[in-house]
C-alpha positions in Angstrom: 0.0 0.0 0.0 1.1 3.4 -1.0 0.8 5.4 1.9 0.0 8.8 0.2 0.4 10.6 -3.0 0.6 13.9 -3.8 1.3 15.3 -7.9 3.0 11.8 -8.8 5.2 11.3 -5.4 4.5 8.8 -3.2 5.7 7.8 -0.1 8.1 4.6 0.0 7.1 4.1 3.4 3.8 2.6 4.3 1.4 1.7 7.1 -1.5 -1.1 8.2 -3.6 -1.4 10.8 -4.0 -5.0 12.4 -5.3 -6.6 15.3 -2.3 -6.8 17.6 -2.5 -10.8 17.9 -2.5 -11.0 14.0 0.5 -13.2 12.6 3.4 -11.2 12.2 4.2 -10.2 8.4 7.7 -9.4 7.1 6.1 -6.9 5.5 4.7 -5.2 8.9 7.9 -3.1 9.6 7.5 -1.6 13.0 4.8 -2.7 14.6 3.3 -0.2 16.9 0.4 -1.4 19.2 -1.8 2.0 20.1 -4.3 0.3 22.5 -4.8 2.2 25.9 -4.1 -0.9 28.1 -1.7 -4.0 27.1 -3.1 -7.4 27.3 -3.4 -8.4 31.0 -2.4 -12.2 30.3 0.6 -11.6 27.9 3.9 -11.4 29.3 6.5 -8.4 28.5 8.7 -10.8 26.2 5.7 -12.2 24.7 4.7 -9.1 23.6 4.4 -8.5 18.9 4.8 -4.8 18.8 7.9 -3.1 18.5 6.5 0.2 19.8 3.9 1.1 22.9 2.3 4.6 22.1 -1.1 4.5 24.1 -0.8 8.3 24.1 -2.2 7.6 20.2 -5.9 5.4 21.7 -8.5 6.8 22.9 -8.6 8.3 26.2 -9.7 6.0 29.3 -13.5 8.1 29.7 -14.0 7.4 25.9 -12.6 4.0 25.8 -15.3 3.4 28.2 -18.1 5.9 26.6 -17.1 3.3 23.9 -17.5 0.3 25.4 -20.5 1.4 27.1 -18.7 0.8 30.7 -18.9 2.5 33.7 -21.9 3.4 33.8 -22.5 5.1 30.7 -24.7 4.7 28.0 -22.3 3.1 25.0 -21.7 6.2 22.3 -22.4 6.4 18.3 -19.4 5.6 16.3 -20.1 9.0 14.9 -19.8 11.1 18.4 -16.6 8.3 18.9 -14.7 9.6 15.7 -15.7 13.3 16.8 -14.2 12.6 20.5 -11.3 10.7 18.6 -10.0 13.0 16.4 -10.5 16.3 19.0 -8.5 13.9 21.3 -5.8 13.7 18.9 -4.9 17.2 18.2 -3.0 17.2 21.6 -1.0 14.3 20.0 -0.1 15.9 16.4 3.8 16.1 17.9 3.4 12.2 17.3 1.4 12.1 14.6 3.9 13.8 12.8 6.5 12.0 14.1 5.0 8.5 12.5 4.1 10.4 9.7 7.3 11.8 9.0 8.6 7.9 9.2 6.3 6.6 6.5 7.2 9.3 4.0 10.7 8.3 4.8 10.1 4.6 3.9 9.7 3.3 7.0 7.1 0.6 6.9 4.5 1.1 9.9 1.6 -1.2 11.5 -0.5 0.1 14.0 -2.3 -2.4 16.1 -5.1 -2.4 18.5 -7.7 -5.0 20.0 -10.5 -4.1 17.9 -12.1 -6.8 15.5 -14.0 -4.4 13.2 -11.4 -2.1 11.8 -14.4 0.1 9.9 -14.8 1.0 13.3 -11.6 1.5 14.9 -9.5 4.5 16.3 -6.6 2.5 14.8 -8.1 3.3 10.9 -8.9 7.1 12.2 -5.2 7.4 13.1 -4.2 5.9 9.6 -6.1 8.8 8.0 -4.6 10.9 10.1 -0.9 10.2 9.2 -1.8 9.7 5.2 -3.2 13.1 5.5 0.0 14.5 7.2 1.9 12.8 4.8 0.3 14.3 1.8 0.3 17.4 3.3 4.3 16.6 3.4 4.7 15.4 0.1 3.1 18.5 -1.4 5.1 20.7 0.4 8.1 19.1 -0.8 
């Protein structure tokens, strides 16, 4: 996959989300795992991911607005994505960052816990970084 284009340049670099448990690919580059919390039963040097960047999930109140836990009602995927992406304009230091690594070539796979990646922070952070990189590319 191409991770973005922008008048004929790509990026040699590019990026997939996964499920963190998915088989590891030699294709996968760095795997970076952006869940909140780490599995509880998986030991340190069990662990698939090369990278830890919880700053990049969802915060723990809308986790659990997602998850319908603690009490609250569970929230739309819509008013999710809204949260989400409000959320992560205090991380676009390490959107960048990740960003800046793909349109260098570097080969990024973000992985999380979720089964249904249509609705996953992990594909809104993909869009996120494509768009960065774009943005990048066309500056160039």
């Amino acid at each position: 996959m191409t991770a973005a284009t922008a008048e004929g340049r790509t990026a040699d670099g590019h990026h997939t989300p996964k499920r963190w448990n998915d088989p590891v690919s030699p294709t996968d580059g760095t795997r970076i795992f952006v869940a909140r919390y780490r599995p509880r039963y998986l030991r340190k040097s069990d662990e698939i991911w090369t990278e830890w960047r919880k700053e990049l999930a969802p915060s723990r109140d809308l986790h659990a607005a997602w998850y319908g836990k603690s009490g609250q009602p569970k929230t739309s995927f819509s008013q999710f994505v809204e949260r989400y992406r409000q959320e992560m304009q205090g991380q676009l230091e390490a959107i960048t960052e990740l960003a800046q690594r793909v349109a260098g070539g570097e080969n990024l796979t973000l992985l999380c816990y979720c089964e249904n990646e249509n609705e996953c922070h992990r594909a809104l952070l993909k869009e996120m970084i494509e768009a960065k990189v774009k943005r990048m590319l066309e500056q160039d």
